[in-house]
TORVEXVEX-478368 format. One line per 4 residues: their letters; for each residue x, y, z of N, C-alpha, C, O, CB. Coordinates in pm, whole numbers. Last residue first. Glycine has a CB too. Layout:
# TORVEXVEX-478368
a	X,Y,Z,X,Y,Z,X,Y,Z,X,Y,Z,X,Y,Z | ...
***
This chain:
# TORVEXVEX-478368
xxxx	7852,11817,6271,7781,11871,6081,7777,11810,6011,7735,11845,5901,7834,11960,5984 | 8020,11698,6415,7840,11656,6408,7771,11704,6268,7684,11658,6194,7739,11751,6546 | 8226,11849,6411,8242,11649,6369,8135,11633,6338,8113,11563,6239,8275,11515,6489 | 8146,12057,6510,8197,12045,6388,8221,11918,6341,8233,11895,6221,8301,12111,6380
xxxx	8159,11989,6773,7992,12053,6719,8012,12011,6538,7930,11957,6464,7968,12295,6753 | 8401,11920,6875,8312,11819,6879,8175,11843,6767,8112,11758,6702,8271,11809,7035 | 8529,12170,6825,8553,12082,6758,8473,11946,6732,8469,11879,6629,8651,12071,6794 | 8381,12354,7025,8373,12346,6901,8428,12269,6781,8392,12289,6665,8386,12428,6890
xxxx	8460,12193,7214,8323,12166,7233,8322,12216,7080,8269,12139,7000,8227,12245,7366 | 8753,12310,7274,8703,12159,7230,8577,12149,7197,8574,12056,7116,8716,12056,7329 | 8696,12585,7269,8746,12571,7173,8715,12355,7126,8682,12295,7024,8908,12649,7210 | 8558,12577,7528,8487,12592,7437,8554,12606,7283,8482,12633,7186,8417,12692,7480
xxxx	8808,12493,7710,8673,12423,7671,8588,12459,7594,8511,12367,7568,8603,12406,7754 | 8960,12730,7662,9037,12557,7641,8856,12516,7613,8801,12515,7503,9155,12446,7845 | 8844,12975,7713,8876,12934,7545,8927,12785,7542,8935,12724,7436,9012,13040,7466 | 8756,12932,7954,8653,12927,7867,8671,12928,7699,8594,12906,7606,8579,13033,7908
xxxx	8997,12946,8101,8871,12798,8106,8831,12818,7983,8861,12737,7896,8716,12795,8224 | 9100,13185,8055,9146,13058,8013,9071,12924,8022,9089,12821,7957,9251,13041,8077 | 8893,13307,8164,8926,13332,8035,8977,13203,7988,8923,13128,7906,9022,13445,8019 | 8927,13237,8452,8824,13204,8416,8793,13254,8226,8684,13233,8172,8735,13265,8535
xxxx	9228,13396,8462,9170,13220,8456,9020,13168,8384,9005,13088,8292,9145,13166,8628 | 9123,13673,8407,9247,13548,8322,9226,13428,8313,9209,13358,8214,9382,13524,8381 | 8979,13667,8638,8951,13714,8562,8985,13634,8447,8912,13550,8394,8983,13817,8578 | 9208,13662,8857,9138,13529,8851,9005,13536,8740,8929,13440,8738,9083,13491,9013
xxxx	9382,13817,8805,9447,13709,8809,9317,13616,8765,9314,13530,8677,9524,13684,8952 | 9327,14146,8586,9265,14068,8716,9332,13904,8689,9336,13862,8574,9057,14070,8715 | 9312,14318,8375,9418,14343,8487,9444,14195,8624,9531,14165,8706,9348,14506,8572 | 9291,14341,8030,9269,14330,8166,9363,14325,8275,9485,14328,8258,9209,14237,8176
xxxx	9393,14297,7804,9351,14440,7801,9315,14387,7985,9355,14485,8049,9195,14504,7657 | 9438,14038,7749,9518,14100,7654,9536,14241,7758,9645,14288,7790,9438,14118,7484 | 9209,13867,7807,9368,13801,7867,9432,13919,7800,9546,13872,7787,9439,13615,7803 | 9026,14003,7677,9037,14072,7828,9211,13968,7878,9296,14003,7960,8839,14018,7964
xxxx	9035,13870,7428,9036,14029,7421,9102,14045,7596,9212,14093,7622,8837,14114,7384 | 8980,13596,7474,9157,13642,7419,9116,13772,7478,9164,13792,7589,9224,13646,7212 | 8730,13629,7561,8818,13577,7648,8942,13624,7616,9014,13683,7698,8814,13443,7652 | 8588,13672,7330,8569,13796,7452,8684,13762,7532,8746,13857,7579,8413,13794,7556
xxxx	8636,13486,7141,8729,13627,7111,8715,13739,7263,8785,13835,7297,8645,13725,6941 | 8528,13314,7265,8647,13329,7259,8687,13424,7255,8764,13473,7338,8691,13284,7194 | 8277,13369,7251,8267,13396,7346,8446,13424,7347,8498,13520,7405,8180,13298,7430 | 8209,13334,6960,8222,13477,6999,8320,13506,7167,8393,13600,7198,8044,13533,7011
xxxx	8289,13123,6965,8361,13135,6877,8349,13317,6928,8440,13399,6932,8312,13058,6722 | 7993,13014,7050,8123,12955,7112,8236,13082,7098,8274,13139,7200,8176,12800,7020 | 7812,13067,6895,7819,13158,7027,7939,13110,7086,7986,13175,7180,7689,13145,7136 | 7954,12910,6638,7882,13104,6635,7912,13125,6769,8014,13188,6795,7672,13147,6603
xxxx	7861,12721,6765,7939,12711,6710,7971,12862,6677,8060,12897,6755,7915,12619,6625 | 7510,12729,6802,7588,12709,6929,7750,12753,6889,7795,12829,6975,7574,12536,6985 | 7467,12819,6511,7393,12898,6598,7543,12911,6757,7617,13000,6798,7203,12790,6637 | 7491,12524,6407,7571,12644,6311,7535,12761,6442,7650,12794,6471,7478,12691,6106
xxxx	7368,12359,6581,7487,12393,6601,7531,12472,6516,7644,12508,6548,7556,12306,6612 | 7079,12445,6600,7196,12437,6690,7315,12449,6650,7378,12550,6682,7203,12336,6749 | 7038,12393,6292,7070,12459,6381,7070,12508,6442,7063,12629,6421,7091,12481,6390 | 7079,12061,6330,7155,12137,6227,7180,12333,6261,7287,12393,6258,7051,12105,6074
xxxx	6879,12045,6517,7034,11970,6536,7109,12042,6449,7214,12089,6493,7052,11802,6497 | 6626,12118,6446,6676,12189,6509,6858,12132,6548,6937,12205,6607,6569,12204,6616 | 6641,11915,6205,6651,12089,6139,6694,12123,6259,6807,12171,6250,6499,12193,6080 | 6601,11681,6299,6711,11721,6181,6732,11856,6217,6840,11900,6257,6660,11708,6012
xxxx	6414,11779,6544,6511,11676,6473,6593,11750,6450,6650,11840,6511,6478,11599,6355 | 6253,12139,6493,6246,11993,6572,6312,11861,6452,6282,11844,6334,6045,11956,6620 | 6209,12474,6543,6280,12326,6522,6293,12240,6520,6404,12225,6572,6324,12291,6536 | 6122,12657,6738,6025,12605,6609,6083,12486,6529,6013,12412,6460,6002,12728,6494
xxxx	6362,12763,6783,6224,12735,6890,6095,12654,6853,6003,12606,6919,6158,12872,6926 | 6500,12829,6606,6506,12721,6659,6449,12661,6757,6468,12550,6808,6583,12713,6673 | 6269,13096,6537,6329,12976,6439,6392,12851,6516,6329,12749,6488,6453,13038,6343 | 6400,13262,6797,6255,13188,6777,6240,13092,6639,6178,12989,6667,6132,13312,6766
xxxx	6693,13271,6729,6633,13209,6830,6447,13149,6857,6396,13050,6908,6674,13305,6920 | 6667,13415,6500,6712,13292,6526,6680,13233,6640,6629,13122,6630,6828,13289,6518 | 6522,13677,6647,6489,13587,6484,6551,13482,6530,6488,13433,6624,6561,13643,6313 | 6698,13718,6771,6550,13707,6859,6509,13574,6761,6482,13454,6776,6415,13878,6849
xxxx	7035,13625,6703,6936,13735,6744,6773,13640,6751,6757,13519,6736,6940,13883,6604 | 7275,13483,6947,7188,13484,6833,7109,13615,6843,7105,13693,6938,7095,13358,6830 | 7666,13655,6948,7511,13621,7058,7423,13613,6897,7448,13671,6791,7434,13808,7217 | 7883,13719,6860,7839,13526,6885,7729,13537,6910,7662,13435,6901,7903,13419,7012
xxxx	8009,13936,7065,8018,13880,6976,7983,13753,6955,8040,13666,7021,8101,13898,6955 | 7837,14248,7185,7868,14134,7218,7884,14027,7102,7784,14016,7032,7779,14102,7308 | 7755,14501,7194,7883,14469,7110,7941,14334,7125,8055,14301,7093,7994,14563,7144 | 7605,14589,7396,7533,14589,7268,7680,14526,7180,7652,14522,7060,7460,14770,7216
xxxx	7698,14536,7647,7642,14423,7606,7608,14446,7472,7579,14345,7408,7536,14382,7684 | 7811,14829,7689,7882,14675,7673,7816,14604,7604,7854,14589,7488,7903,14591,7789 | 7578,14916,7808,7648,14944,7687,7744,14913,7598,7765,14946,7481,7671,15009,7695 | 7474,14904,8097,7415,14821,7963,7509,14869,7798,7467,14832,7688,7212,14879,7948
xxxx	7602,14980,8309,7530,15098,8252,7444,14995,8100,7362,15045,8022,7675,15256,8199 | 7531,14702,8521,7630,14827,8446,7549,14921,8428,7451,14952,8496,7702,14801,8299 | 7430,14462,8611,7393,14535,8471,7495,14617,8462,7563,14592,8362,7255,14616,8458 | 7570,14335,8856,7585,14283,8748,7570,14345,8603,7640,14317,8505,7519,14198,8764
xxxx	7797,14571,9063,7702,14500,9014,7683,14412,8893,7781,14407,8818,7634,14568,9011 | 8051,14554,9255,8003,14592,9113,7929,14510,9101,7953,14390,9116,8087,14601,8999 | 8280,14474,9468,8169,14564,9450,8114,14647,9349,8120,14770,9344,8180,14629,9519 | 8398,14243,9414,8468,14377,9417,8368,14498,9399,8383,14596,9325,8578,14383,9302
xxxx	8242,14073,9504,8349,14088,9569,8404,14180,9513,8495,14219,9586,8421,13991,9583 | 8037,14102,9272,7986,14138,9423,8111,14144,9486,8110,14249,9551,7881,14026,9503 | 8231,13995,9096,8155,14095,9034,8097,14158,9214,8138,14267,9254,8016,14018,8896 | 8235,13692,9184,8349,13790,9120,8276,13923,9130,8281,13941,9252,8398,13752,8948
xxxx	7972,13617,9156,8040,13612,9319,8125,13743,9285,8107,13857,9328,8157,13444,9376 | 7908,13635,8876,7866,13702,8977,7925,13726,9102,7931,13838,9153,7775,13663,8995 | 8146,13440,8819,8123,13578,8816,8052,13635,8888,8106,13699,8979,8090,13615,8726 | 8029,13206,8909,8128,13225,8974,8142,13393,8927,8148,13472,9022,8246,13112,8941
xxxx	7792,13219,8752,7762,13240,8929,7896,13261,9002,7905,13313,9114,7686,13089,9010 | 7859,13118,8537,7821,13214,8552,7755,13291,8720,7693,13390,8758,7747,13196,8450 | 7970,12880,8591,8074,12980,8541,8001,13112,8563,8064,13210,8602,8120,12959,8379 | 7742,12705,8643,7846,12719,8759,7907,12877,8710,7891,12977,8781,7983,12570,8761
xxxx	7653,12729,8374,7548,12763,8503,7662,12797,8623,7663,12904,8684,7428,12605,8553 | 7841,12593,8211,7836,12741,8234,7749,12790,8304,7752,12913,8309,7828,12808,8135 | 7840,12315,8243,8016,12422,8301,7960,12538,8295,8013,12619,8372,8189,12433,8183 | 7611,12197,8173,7666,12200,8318,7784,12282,8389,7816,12307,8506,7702,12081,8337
xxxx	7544,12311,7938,7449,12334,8079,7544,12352,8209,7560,12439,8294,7341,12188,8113 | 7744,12154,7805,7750,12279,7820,7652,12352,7887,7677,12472,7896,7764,12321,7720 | 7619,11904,7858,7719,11935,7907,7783,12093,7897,7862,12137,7980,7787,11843,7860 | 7377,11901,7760,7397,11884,7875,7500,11947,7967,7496,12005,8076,7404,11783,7874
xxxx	7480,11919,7479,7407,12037,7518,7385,12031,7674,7373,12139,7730,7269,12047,7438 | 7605,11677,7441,7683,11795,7447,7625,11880,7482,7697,11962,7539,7737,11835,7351 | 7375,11507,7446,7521,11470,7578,7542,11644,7554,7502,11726,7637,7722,11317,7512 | 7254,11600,7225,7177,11610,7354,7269,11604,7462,7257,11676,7562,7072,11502,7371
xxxx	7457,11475,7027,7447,11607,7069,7361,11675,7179,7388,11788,7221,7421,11659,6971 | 7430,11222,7077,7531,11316,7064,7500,11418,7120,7511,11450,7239,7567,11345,6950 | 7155,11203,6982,7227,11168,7133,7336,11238,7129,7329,11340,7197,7270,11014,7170 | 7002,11380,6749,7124,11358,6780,7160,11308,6928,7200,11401,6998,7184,11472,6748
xxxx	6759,11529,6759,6728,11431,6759,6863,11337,6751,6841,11216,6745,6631,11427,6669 | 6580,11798,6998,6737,11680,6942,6654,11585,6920,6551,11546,6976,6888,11616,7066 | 6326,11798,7136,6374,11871,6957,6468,11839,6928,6480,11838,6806,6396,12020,6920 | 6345,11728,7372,6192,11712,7296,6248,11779,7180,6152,11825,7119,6034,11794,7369
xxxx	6581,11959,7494,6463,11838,7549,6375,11828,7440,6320,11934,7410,6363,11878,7694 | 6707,12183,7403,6719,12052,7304,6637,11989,7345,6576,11931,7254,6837,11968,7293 | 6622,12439,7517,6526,12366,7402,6516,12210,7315,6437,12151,7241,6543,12452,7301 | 6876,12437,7675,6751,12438,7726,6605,12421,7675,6504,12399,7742,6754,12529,7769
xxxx	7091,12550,7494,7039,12433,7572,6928,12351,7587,6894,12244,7538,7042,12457,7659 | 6940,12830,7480,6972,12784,7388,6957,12593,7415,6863,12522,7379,7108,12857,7362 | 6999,12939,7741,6897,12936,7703,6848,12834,7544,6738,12785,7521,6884,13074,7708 | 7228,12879,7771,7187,12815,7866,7036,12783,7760,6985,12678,7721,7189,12904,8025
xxxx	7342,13090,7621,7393,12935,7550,7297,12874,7662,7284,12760,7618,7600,12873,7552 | 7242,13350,7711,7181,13268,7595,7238,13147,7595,7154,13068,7552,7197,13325,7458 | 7435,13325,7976,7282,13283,7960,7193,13282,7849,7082,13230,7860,7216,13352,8031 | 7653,13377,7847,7642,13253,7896,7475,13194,7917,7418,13088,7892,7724,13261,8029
xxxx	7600,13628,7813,7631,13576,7663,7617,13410,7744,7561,13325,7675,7826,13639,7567 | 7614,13762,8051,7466,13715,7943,7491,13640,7829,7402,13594,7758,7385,13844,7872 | 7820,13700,8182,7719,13627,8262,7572,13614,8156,7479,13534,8155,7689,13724,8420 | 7993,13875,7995,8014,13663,8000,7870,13587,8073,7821,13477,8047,8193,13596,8150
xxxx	7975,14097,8056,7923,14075,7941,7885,13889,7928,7797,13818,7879,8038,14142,7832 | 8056,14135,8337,7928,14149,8300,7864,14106,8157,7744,14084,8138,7912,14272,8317 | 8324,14042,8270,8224,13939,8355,8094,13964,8321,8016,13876,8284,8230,13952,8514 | 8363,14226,8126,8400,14057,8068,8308,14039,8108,8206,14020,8043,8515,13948,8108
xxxx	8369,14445,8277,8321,14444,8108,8274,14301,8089,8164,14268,8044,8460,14479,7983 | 8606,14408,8476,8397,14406,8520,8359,14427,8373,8238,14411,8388,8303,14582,8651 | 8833,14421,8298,8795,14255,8384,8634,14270,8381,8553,14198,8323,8865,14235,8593 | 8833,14673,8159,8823,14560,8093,8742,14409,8172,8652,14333,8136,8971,14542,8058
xxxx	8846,14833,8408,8725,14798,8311,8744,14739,8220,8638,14738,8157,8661,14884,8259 | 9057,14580,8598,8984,14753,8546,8869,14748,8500,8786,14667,8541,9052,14838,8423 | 9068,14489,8923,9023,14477,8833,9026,14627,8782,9013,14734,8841,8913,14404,8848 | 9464,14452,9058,9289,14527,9124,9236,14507,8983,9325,14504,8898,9272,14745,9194
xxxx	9673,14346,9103,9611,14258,8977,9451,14315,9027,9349,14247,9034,9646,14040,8982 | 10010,14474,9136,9861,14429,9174,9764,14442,9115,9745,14551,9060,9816,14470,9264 | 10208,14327,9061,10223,14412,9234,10091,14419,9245,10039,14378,9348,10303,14592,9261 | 10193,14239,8830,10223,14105,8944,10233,14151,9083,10253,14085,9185,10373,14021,8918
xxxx	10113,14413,8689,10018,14336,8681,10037,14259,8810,9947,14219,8884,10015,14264,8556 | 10409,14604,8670,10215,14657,8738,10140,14567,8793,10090,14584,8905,10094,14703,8623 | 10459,14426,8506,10496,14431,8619,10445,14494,8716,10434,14453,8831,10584,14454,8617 | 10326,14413,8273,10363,14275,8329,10383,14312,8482,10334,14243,8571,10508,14203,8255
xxxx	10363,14754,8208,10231,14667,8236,10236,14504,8263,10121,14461,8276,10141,14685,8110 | 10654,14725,8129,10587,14755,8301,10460,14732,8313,10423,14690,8422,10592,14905,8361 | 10665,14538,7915,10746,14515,8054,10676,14554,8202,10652,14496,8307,10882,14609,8044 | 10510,14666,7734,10529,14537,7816,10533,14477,7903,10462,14396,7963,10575,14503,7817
xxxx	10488,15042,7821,10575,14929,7776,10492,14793,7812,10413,14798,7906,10728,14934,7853 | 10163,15203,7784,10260,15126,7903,10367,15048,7844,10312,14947,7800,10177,15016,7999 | 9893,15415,7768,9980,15324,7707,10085,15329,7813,10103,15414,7900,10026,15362,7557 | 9573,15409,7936,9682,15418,7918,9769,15372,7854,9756,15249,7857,9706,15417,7978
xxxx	9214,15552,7996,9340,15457,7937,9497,15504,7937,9531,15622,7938,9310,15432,7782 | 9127,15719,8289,9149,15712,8165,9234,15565,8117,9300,15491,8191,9220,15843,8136 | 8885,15563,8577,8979,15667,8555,9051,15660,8394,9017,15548,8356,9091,15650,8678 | 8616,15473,8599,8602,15635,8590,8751,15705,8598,8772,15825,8614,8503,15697,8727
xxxx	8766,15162,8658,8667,15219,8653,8670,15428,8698,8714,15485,8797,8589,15112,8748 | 9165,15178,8586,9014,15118,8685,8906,15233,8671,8929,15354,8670,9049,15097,8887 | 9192,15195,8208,9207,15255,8371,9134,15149,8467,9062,15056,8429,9120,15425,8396 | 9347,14947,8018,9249,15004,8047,9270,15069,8187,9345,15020,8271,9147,14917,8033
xxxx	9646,14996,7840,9652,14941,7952,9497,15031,8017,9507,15147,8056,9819,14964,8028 | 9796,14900,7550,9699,14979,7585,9646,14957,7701,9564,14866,7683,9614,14981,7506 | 10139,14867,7505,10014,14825,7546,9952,14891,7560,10007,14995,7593,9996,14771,7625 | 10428,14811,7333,10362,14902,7428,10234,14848,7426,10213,14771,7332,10365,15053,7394
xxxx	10782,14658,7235,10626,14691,7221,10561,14737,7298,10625,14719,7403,10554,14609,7200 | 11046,14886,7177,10981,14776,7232,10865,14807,7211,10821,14918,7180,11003,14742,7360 | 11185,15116,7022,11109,15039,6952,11049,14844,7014,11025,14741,6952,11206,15050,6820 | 11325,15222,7261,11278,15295,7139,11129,15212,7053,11013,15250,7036,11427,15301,7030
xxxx	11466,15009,7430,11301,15087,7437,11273,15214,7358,11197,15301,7401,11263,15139,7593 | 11633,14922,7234,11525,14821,7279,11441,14928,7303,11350,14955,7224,11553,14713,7409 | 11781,15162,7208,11682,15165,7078,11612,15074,7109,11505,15078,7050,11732,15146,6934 | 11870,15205,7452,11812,15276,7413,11726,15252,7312,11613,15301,7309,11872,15343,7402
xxxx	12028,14939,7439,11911,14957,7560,11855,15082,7515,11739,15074,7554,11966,14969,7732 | 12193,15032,7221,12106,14891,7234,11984,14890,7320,11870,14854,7288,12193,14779,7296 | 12381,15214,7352,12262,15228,7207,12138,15138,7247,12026,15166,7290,12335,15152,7031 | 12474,15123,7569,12352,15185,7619,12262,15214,7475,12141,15231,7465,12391,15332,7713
xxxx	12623,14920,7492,12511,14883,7543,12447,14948,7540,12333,14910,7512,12500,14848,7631 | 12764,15106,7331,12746,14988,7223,12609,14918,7331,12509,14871,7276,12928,14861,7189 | 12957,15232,7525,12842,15295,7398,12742,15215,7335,12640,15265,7289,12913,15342,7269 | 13020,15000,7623,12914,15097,7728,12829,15153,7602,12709,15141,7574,13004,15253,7842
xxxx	13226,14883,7459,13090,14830,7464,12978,14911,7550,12858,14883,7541,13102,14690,7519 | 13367,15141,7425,13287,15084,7303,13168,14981,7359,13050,14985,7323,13398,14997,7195 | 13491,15143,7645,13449,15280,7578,13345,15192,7536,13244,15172,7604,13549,15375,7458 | 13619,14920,7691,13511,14919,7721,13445,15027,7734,13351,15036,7813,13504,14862,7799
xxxx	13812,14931,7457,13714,14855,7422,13592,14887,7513,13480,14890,7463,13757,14718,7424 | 13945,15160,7595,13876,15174,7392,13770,15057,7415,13651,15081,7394,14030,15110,7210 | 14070,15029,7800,14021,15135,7831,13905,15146,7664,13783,15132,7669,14160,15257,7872 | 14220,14853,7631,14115,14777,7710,14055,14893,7769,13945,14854,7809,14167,14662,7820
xxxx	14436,15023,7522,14360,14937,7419,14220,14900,7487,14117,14910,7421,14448,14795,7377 | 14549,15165,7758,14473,15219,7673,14337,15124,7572,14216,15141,7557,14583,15279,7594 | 14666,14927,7821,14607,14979,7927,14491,15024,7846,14380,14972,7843,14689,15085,8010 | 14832,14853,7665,14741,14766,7646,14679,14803,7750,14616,14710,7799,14771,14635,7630
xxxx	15011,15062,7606,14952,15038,7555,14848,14956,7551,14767,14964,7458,14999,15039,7514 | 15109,15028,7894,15050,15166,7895,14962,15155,7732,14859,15222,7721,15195,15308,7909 | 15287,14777,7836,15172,14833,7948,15083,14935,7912,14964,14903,7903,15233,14893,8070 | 15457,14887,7623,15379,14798,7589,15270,14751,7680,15172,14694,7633,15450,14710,7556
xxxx	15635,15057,7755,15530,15140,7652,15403,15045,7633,15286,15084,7628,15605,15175,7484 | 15748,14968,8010,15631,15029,8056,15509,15068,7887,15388,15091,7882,15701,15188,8156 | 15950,14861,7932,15820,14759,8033,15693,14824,7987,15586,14779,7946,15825,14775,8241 | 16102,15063,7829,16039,14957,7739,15905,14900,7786,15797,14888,7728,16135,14839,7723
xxxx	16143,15151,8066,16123,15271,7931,16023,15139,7849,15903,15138,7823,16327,15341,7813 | 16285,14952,8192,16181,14983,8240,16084,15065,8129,15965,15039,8115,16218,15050,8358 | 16490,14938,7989,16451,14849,8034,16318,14873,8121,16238,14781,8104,16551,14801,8085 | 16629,15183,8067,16562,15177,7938,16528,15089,7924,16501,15088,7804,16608,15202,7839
x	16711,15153,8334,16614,15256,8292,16562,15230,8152,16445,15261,8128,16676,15395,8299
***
């Protein structure tokens, strides 16, 4: 019996001891998981069209995103805004014939003909498949970043060589740089998979094209 008396204090003590610790780490997780979403980061998560904004953890606006990626008004904003801001750079283009005097840069104005005539028809498609038109209400477009105004644009209409090469590209370099920021903004605030992508095209390639414009200065 006092042999058992004994077995048992140094049991019953290390029963207790490991009972304390995992007191402590439950307390010790659930702080942790409490103050993670105390002070995790949150999002401003746009409605779908005519319904409000929202704030959202991270986490569940990621996870919203991957059950289902329906456009909001951020995605039809983009597109509608991307199909005009694309059609000044067309328009823009579209003067080098007979006023470059840079090969260079006649290649490059070609070539930005050629990715954003497509890009901008792939929206449209975008834009009719979820049944939304192209104008909107027009109120978007006044906040568009990069676009020339009338003035500049009739000045490089009037350009020729040197002067219209020079700018072009302070002008093209400008509309690039706007279009980016439209692209980061909606990879941020949007909802749509293939929205994203066509974001991600347009900051990889028009971030190179602005490196090329900038060699030419």
């Amino acid at each position: 019996m006092p042999f058992l008396r004994a077995y048992r204090a140094p049991l019953a003590a290390a029963s207790l001891a490991a009972l304390a610790v995992l007191g402590l780490g439950g307390c010790d997780s659930g702080s942790d998981a409490k103050s993670a979403a105390a002070t995790g980061p949150s999002v401003l998560v746009p409605g779908k069209p005519g319904e409000a904004n929202r704030t959202m953890s991270a986490e569940d606006a990621a996870q919203q995103r991957t059950e289902d990626d329906s456009p909001n008004s951020a995605d039809i904003a983009y597109a509608r805004m991307m199909i005009e801001h694309h059609a000044q750079a067309l328009e823009m283009t579209g003067l080098a014939p007979g006023r470059v005097e840079s090969s260079k840069l006649e290649k490059l104005t070609e070539r930005i003909a050629a990715a954003q005539g497509p890009e901008i028809e792939s929206m449209r498609a975008w834009l009719t498949e979820h049944g939304e038109d192209e104008k909107g209400d027009g109120h978007e477009h006044a906040s568009m970043p990069g676009m020339a105004t009338e003035a500049q644009l009739k000045k490089l209409r009037a350009a020729k060589g040197k002067a219209f090469d020079e700018l072009f590209l302070t002008l093209m370099i400008t509309h690039h740089e706007g279009a980016i920021t439209m692209a980061t903004d909606v990879k941020a605030q949007g909802n749509n998979i293939r929205i994203e992508e066509m974001a991600d095209e347009v900051v990889a390639q028009q971030t190179s094209e602005i490196t090329r414009m900038r060699d030419m200065q």
